[in-house]
PAVO-357850 format. One record per residue (C-alpha): residue number from 0; x, y, z. Coordinates in Angstrom, 2 decimals, decimal comma. Layout:
// PAVO-357850
{rec NUM {X Y Z}},
...
// end
This chain:
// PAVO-357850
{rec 0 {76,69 -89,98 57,72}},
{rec 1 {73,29 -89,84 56,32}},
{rec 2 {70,38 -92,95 56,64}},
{rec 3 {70,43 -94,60 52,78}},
{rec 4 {67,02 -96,30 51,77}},
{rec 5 {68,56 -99,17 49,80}},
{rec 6 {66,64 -100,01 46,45}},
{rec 7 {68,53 -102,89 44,06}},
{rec 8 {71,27 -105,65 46,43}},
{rec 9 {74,14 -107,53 44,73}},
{rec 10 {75,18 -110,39 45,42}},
{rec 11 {78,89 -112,19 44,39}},
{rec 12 {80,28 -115,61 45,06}},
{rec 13 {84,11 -115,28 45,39}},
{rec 14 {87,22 -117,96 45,13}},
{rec 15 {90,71 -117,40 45,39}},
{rec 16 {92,89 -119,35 43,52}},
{rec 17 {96,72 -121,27 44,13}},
{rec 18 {98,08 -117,98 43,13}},
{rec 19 {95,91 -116,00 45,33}},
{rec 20 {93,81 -113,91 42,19}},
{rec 21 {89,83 -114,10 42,79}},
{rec 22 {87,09 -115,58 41,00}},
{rec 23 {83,44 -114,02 40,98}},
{rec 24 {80,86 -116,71 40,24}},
{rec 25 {78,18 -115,72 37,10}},
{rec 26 {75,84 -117,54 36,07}},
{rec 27 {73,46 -118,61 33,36}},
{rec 28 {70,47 -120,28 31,85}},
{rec 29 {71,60 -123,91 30,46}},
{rec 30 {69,85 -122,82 27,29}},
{rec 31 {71,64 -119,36 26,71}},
{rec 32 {75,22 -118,00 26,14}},
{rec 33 {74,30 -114,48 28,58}},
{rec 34 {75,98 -114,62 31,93}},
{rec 35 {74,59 -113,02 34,83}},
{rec 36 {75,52 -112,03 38,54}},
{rec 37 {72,94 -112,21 41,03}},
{rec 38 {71,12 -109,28 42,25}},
{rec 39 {67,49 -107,96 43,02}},
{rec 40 {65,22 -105,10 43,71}},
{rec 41 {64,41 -104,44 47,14}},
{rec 42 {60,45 -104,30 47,63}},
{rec 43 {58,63 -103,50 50,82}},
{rec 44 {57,77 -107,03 52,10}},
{rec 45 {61,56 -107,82 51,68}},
{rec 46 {62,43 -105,66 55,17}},
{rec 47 {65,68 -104,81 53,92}},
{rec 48 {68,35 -105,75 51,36}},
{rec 49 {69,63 -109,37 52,90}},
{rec 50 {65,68 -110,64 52,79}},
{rec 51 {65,74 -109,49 48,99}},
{rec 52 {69,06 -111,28 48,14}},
{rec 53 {67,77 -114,27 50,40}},
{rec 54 {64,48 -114,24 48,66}},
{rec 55 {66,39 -114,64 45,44}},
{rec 56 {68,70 -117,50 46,05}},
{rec 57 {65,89 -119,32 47,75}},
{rec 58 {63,55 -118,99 44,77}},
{rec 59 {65,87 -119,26 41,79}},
{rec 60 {68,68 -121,65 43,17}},
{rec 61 {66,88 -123,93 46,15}},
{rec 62 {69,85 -125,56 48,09}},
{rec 63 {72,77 -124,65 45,49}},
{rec 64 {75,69 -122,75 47,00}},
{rec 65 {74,63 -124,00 50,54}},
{rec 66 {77,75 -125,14 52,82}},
{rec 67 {75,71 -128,77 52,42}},
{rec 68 {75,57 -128,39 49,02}},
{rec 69 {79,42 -127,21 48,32}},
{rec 70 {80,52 -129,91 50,85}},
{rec 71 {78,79 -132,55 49,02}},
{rec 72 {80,29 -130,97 45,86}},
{rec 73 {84,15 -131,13 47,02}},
{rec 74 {83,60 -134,61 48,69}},
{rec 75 {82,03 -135,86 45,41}},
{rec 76 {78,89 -136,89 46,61}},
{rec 77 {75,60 -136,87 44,99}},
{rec 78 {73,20 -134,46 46,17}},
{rec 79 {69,60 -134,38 45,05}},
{rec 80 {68,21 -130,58 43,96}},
{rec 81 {64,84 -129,99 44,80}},
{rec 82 {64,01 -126,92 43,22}},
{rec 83 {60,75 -126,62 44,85}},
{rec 84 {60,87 -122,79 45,81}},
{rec 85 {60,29 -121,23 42,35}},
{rec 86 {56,67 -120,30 43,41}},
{rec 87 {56,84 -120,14 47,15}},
{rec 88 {54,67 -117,08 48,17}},
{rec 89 {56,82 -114,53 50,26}},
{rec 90 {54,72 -115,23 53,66}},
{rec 91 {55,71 -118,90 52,92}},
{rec 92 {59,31 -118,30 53,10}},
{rec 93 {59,42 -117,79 56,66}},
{rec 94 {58,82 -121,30 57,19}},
{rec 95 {61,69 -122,40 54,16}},
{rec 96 {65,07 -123,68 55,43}},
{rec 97 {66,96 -122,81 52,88}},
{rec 98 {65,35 -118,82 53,11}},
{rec 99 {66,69 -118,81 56,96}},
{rec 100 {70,11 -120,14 56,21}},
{rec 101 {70,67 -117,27 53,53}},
{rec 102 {69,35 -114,76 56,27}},
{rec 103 {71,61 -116,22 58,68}},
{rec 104 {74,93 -116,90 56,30}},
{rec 105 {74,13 -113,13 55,53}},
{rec 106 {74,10 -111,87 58,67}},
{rec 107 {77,52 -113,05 59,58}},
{rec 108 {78,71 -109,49 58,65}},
{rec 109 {79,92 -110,16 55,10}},
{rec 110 {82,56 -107,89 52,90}},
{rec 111 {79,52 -105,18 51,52}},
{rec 112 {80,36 -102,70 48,86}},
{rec 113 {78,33 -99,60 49,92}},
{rec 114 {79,17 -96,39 47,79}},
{rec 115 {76,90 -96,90 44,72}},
{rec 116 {73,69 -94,77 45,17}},
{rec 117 {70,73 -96,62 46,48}},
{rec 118 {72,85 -99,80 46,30}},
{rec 119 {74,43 -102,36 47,94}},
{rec 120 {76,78 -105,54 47,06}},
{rec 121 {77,24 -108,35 49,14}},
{rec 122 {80,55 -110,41 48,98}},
{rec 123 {80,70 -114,39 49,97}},
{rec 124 {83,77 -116,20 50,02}},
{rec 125 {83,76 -119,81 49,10}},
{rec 126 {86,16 -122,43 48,31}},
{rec 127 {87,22 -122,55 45,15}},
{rec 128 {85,15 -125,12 43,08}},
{rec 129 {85,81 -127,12 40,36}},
{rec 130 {83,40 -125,75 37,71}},
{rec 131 {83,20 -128,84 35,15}},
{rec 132 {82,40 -131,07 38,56}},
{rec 133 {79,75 -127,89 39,65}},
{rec 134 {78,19 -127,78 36,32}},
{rec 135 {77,82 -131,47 35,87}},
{rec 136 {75,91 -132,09 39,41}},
{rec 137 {73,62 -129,26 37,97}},
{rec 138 {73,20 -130,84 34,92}},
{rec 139 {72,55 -134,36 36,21}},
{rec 140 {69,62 -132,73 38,61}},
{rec 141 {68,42 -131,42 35,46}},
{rec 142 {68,84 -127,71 36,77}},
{rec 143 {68,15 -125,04 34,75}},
{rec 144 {71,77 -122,87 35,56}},
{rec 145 {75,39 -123,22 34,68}},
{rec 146 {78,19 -121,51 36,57}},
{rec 147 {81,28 -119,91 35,36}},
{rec 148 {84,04 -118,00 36,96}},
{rec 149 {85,49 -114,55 35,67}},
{rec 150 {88,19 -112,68 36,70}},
{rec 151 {90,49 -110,08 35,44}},
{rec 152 {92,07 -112,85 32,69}},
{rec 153 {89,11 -113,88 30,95}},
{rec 154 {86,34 -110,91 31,79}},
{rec 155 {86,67 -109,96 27,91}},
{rec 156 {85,38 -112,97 26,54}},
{rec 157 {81,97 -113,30 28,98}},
{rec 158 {78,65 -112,21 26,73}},
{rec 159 {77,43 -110,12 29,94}},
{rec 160 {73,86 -109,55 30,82}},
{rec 161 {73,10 -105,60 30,53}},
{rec 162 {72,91 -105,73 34,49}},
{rec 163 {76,14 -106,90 34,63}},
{rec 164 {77,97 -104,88 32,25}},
{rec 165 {76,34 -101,69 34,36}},
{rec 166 {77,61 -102,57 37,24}},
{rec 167 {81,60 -103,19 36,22}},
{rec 168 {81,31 -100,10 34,24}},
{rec 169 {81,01 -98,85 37,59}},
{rec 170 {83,15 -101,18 39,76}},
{rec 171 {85,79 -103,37 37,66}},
{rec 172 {86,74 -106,58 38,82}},
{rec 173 {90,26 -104,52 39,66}},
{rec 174 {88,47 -102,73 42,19}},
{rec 175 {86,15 -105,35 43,85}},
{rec 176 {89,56 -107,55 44,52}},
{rec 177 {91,32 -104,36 45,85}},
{rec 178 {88,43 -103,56 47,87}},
{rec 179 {87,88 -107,51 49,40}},
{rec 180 {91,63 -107,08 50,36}},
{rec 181 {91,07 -103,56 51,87}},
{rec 182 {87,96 -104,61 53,76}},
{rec 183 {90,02 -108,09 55,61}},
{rec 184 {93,03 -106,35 56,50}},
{rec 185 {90,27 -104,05 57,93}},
{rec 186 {88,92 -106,92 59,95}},
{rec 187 {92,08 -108,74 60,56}},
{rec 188 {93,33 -105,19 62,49}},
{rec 189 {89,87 -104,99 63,69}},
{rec 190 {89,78 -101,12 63,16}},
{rec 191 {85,68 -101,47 62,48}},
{rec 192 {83,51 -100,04 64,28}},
{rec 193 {81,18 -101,90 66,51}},
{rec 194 {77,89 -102,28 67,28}},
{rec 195 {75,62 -104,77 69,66}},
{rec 196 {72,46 -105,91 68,81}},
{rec 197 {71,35 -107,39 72,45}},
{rec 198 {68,57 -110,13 72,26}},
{rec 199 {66,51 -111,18 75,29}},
{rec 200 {64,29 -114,13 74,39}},
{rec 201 {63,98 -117,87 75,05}},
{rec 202 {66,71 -120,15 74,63}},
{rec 203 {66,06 -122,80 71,60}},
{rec 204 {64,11 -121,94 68,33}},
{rec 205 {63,01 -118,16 68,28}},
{rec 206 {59,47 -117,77 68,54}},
{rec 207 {57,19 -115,57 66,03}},
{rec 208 {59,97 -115,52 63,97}},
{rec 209 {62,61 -113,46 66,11}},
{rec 210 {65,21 -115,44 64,40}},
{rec 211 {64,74 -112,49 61,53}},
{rec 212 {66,46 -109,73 64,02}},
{rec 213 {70,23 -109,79 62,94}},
{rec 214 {69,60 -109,81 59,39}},
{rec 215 {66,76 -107,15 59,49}},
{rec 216 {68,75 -104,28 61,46}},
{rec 217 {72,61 -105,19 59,46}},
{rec 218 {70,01 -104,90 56,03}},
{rec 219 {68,71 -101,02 57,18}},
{rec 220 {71,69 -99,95 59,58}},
{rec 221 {75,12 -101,91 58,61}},
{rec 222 {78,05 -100,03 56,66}},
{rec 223 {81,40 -102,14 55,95}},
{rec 224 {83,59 -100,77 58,01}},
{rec 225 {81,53 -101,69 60,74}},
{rec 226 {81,11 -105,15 63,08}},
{rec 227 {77,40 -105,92 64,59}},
{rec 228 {77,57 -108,59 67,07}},
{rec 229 {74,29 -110,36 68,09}},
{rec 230 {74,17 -111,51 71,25}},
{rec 231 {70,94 -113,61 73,11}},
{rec 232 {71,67 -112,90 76,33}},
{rec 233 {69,87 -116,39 77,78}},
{rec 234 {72,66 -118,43 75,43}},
{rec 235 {75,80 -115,96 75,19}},
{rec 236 {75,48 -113,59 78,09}},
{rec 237 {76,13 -110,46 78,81}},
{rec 238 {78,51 -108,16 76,90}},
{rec 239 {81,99 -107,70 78,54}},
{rec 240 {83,46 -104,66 79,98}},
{rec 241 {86,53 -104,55 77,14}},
{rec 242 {83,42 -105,48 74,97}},
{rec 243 {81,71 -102,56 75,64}},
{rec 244 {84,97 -100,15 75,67}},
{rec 245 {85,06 -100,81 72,10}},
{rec 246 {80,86 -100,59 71,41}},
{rec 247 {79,49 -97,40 69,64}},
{rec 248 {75,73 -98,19 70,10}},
{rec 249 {73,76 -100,97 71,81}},
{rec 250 {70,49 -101,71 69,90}},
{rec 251 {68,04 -104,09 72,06}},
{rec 252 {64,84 -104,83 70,01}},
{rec 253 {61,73 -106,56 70,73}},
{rec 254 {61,01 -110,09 71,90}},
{rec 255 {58,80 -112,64 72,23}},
{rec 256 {58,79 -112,10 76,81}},
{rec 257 {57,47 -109,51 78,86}},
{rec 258 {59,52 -107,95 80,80}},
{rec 259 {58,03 -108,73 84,08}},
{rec 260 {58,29 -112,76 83,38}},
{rec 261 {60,18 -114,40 85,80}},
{rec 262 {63,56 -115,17 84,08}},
{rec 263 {67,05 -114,92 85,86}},
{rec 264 {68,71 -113,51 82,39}},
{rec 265 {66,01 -110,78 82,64}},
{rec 266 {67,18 -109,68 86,36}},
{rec 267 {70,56 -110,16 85,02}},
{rec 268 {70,01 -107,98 82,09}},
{rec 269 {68,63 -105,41 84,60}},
{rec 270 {70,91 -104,96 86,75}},
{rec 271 {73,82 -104,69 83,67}},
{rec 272 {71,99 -101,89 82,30}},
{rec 273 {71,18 -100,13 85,38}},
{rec 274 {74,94 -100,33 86,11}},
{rec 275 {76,06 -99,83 82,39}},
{rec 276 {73,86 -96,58 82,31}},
{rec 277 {74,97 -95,07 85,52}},
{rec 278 {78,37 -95,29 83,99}},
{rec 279 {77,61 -93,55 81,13}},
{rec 280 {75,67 -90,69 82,38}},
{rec 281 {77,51 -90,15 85,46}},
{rec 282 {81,34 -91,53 85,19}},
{rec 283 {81,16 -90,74 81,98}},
{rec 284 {83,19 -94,57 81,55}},
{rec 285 {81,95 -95,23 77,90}},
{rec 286 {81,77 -91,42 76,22}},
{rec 287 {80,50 -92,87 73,19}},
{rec 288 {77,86 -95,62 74,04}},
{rec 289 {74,43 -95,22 73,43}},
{rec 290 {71,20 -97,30 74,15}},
{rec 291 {68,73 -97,79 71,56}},
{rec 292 {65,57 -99,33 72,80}},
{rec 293 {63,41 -100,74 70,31}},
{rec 294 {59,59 -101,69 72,10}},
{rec 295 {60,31 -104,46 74,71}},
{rec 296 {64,34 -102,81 74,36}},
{rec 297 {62,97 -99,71 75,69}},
{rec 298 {60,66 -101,36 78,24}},
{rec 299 {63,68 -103,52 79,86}},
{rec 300 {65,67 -100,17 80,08}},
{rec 301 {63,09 -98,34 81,89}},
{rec 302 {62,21 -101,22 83,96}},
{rec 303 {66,44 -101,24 84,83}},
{rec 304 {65,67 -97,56 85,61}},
{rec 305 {63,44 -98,03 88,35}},
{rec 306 {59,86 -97,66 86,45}},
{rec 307 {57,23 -99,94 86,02}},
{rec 308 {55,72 -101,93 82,97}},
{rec 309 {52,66 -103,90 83,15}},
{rec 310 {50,25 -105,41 80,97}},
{rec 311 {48,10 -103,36 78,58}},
{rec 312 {44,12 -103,02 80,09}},
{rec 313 {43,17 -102,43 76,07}},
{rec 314 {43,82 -105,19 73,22}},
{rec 315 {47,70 -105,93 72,46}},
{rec 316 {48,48 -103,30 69,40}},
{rec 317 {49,65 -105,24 66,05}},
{rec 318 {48,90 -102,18 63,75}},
{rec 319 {50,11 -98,39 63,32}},
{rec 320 {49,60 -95,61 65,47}},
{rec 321 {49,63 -91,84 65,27}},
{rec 322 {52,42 -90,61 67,78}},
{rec 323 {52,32 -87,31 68,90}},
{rec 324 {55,27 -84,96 69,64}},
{rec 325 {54,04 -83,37 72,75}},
{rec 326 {57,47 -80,96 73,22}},
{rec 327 {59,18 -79,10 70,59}},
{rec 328 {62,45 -79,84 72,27}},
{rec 329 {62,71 -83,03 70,90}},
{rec 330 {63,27 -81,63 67,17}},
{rec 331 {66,23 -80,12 69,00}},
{rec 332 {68,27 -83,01 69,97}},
{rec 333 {70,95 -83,44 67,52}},
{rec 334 {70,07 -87,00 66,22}},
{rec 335 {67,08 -85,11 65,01}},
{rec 336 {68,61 -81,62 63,49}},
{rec 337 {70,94 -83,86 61,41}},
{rec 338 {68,86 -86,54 60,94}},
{rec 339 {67,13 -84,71 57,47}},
{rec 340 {63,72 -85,38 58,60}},
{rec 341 {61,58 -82,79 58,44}},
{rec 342 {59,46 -81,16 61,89}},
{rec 343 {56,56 -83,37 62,03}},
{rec 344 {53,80 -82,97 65,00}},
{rec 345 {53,11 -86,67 64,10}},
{rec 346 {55,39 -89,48 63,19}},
{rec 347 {52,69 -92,73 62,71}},
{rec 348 {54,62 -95,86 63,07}},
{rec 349 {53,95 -99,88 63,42}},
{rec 350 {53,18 -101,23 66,43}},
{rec 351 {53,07 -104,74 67,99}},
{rec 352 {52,74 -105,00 71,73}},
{rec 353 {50,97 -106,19 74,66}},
{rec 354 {52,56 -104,51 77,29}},
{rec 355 {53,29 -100,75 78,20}},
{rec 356 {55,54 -98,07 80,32}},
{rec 357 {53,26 -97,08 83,50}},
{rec 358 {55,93 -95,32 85,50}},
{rec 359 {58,95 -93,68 84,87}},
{rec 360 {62,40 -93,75 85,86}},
{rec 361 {63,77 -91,99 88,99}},
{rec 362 {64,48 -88,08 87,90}},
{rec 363 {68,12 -87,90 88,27}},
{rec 364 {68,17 -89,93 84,76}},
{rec 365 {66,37 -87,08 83,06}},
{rec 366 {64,66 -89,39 80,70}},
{rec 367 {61,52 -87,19 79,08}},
{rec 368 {58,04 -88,33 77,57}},
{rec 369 {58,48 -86,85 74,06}},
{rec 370 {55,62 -88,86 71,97}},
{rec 371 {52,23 -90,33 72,75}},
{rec 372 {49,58 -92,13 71,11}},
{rec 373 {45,92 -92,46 71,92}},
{rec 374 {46,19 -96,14 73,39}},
{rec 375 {49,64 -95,82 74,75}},
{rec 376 {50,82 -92,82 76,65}},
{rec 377 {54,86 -93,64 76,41}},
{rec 378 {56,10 -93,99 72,97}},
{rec 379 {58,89 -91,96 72,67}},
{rec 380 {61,48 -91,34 75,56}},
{rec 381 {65,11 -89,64 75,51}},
{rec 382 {67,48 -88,36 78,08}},
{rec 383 {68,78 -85,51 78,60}},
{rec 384 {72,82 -86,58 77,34}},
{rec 385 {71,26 -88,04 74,26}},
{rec 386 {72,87 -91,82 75,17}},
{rec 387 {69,31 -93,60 75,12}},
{rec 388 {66,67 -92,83 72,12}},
{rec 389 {63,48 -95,30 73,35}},
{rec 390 {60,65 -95,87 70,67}},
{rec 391 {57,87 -98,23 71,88}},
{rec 392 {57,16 -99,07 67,82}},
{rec 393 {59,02 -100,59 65,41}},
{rec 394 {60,78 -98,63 62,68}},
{rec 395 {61,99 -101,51 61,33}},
{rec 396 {59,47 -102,92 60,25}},
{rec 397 {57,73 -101,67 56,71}},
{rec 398 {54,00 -102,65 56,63}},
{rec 399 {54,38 -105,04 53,96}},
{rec 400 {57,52 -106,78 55,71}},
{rec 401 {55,14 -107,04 58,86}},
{rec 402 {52,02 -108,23 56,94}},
{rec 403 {53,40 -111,38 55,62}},
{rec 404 {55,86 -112,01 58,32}},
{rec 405 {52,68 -112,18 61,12}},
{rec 406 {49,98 -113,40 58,97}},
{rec 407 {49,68 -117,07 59,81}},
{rec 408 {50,57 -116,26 63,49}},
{rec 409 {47,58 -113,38 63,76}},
{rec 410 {45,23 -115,98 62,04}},
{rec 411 {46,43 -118,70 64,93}},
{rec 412 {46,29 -116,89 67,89}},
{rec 413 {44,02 -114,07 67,11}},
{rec 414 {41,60 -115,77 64,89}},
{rec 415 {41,91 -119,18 66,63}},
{rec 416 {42,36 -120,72 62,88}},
{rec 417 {44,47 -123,51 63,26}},
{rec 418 {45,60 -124,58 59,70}},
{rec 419 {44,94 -121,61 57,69}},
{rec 420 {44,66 -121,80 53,89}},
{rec 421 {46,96 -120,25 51,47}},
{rec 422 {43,50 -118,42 50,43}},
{rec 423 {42,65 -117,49 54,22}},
{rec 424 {46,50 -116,00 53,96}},
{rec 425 {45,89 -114,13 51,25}},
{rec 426 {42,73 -112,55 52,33}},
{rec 427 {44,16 -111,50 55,59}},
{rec 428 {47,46 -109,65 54,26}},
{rec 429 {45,42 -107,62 51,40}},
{rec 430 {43,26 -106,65 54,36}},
{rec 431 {46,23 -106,10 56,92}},
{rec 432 {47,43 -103,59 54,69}},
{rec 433 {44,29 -102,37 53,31}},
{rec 434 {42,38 -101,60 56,50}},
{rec 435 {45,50 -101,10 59,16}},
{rec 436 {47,89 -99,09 56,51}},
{rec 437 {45,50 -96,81 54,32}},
{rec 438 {47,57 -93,83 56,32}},
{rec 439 {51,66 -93,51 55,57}},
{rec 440 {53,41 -94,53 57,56}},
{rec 441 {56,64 -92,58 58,38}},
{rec 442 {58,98 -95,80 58,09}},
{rec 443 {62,22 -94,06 56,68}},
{rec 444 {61,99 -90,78 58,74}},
{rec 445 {61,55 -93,16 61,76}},
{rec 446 {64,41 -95,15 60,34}},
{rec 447 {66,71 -91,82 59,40}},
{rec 448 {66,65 -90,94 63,15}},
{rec 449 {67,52 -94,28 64,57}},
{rec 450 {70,29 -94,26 62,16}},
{rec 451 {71,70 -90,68 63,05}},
{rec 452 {71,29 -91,54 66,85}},
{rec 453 {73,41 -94,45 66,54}},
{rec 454 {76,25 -93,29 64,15}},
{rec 455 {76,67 -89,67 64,78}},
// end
């Protein structure tokens, strides 16, 4: 199972009917006869394919197809459309509603189609709607879509875009339905696979936008025969032990806290993984379980360990770095022989963090230093068993994704500019990118060996 960098996303709105057939929702322009489905190209700043898809319905359809806007619809309510996000710039987005409701409806692990090349469709069940009521709220906003459902009755008389007619040349509406009823019995017998993406931060609203974290990592990582569960550990807890006999990989990323902050979930969290870890390396209770630890991930698992993290004496890092393999042996590990990515002495990756590793774990873990930078020693740890892959940066985040997702917070905090202009914006991404990213940086090879750690 091989790490697939995702280029074009699908989307389809799906009914099913009194006698149980589906409906996929097109759509077109109120002045033409062409129907469409949704989709998009994946770009850089998107982070992934659900940001791209968001991006989309935020932009072309503002609140339409929103659980507000369908329960207004079957209620018969009016319900003003605002379609105010045509020419939102993508930095603004992270500060739209109806952009974080997408991300989070999306993240809800959705029927996905994943076995077209470079591709991936998306599958959202609603209930079914009565078109001539849909089409007639549109109309009275003045929208500039219709909607129309086809299915395997009236397919044949639909004048389909050229986008469309590609993609059932390649997947018929025969297939989709067969594989939507594949995919729930799937779920319903719960014979997924599963994965936990464990979040430490701040009860409430996330801060610095860490509410982005489930629908970044199921956009690069998330096939559909799998489950990701996200779990804030200061609202939900901690993962149970029939939980984790079922888990194939925990992923814990960054966060907005320091490790060393005085929070009970953070001793908590400790002591799990201290516990959790001993089982795995030496009662060999969870055979398949791994640890990924993602920057403040990989600092809370070291910290569990025994080691030490503290403050960094140099500026906090919110740009790449050159990381340096310091021992061959690491291109022997088999998440990296089978990973596809070539030898490289250095593998530059994003960075964003104010705190560091400044003492290891006791020995009997055999974690190793395998990568260094100039202005942080411990970038790249991995035991000896292979259950814990530790990467102080962040391959999940492209440099374009990062520029416009930090911008107004660098020019707040770092810049002390309070209200910064859309101008001020501007300037600072073209130069985030320009000055901090004129080297590559190895995003997808990065990205290829998280993946192959995790699934294989």
């Amino acid at each position: 199972m091989e790490y697939v960098q995702l280029k074009k996303v699908h989307l389809f709105f799906y009914s099913k009917d009194s006698s149980n057939k589906y409906n996929y929702l097109l759509y077109k322009s109120a002045k033409e006869d062409l129907y469409h489905h949704m989709f998009n190209d994946i770009t850089g700043y998107d982070g992934g394919s659900i940001y791209s898809i968001s991006r989309f319905l935020t932009k072309n359809f503002a609140t339409v197809l929103t659980d507000e806007f369908i329960s207004k619809l079957q209620k018969k309510e009016q319900f003003e459309i605002k379609n105010e996000n045509k020419n939102l710039k993508q930095y603004e987005l992270w500060e739209n509603e109806t952009f974080t409701f997408w991300l989070d409806k999306l993240s809800k692990n959705p029927i996905q189609y994943d076995s077209i090349n470079n591709e991936v469709i998306y599958y959202i069940e609603i209930p079914n709607l009565s078109i001539e009521s849909l089409n007639s709220m549109l109309d009275k906003n003045n929208f500039e879509y219709r909607f129309e459902y086809i299915n395997d009755n009236n397919h044949s008389s639909f004048k389909l875009s050229d986008e469309a007619n590609k993609l059932f040349s390649l997947l018929s509406l025969e297939k989709m339905s067969q594989h939507i009823n594949d995919t729930l019995k799937m779920k319903e017998d719960k014979t997924y696979t599963l994965y936990i993406i464990l979040s430490l931060k701040t009860p409430g609203k996330d801060q610095n936008g860490f509410f982005h974290f489930p629908a970044l990592f199921h956009s690069l990582y998330r096939k559909n025969n799998e489950e990701w569960k996200y779990i804030n550990v200061s609202t939900d807890g901690l993962p149970s032990e029939e939980l984790l006999s079922k888990t194939k990989a925990i992923l814990i990323p960054g966060s907005n806290l320091s490790v060393y902050n005085e929070y009970d979930f953070l001793r908590k969290t400790e002591t799990f993984l201290k516990n959790l870890i001993e089982e795995i390396l030496f009662n060999k209770k969870y055979p398949k379980l791994k640890l990924l630890g993602i920057c403040f991930g990989m600092q809370i698992i070291i910290s569990a360990l025994g080691g030490t993290i503290k403050k960094m004496t140099s500026e906090p890092r919110g740009k790449p770095e050159d990381v340096e393999i310091i021992d061959d042996k690491f291109y022997e590990f088999n998440f990296y022989k089978n990973s596809g990515v070539e030898k490289k002495k250095i593998l530059r990756i994003n960075e964003a963090h104010g705190d560091e590793v400044v003492k290891y774990p006791d020995e009997k873990y055999k974690i190793k230093l395998y990568g260094s930078s100039k202005s942080c020693k411990t970038e790249i740890m991995v035991d000896e068993q292979e259950k814990m892959l530790l990467i102080q940066g962040h391959p999940e985040y492209h440099p374009e994704f990062n520029s416009h997702r930090v911008a107004k917070f660098f020019l707040q905090f770092k810049f002390k500019i309070q209200n910064p202009t859309g101008e001020e914006i501007e300037k600072f991404i073209n130069d985030y990118i320009n000055d901090e990213f004129n080297k590559n940086v190895n995003v997808i090879e990065y990205r290829k060996l998280c993946y192959n750690f995790m699934k294989n």
